[in-house]
C-alpha positions as CSV (number, residue, x, y, z in Angstrom):
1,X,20.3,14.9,7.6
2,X,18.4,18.0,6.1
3,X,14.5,17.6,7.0
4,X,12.5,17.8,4.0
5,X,9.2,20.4,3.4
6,X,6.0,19.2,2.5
7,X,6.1,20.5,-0.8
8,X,10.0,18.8,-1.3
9,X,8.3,15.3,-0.3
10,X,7.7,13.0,-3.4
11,X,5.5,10.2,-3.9
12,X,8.7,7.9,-3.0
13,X,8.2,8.9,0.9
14,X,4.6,7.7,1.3
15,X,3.9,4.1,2.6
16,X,0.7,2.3,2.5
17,X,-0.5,0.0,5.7
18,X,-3.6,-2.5,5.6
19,X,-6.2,-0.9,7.7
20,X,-7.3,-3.3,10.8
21,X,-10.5,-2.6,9.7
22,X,-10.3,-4.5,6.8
23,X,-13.4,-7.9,5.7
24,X,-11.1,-10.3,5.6
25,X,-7.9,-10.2,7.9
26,X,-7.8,-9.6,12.0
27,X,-4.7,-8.8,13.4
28,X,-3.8,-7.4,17.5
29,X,-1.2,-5.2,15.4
30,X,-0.8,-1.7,15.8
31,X,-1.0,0.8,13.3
32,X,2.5,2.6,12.3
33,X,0.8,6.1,11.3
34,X,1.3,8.8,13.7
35,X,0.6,12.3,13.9
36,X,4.6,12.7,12.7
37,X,3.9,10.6,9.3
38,X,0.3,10.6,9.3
39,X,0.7,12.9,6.1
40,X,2.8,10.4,4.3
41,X,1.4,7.1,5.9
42,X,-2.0,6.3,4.5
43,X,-4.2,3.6,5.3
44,X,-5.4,0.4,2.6
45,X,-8.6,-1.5,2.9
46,X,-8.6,-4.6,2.3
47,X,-10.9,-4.0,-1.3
48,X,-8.3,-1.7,-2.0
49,X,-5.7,-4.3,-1.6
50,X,-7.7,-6.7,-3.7
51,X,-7.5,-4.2,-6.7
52,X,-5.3,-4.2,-9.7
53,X,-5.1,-0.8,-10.0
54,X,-4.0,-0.2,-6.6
55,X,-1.0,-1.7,-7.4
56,X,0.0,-0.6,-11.0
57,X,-1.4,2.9,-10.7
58,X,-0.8,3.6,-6.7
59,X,2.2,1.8,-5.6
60,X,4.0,1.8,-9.3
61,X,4.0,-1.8,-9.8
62,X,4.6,-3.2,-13.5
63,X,2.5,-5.9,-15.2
64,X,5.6,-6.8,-16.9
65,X,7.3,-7.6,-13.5
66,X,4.0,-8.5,-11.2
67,X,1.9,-10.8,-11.9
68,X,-1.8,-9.9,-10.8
69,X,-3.7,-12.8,-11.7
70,X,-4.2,-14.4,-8.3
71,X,-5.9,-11.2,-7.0
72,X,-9.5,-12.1,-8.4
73,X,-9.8,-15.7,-6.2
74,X,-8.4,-13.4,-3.1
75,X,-4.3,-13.7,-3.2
76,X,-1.9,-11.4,-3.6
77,X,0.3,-10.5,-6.4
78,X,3.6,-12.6,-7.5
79,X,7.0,-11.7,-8.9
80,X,6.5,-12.7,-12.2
81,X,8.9,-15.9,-13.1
């Protein structure tokens, strides 16, 4: 498989992980960014995750598919039905 340049990258290859340091959650997990994908790995807090526009204009996501409503009491978002 060719490697890929900086430059040929596209938003596709990033991924997003819930910071440890986050006001709600604790985890003993360990953290998937290195310095190999520490350009495409990028750290969430948890506010950030708590956001609306995190999801629909960060990650992509569609209102007509996600459903965001539980995000203001503190949940997460739901495949629509």
């Amino acid at each position: 498989k060719r490697e890929q340049t900086q430059e040929q990258r596209t938003e596709k290859d990033s991924m997003y992980e819930l910071s440890a340091k986050n006001d709600r959650l604790s985890s003993d997990s360990q953290t998937s960014i290195s310095e190999a994908n520490a350009d495409r790995v990028f750290p969430v807090t948890d506010r950030q995750a708590m956001e609306e526009t995190f999801y629909t204009e960060t990650l992509g996501w569609s209102e007509a598919v996600w459903d965001f409503g539980a995000l203001t009491s503190g949940g997460l978002p739901a495949l629509r039905r």
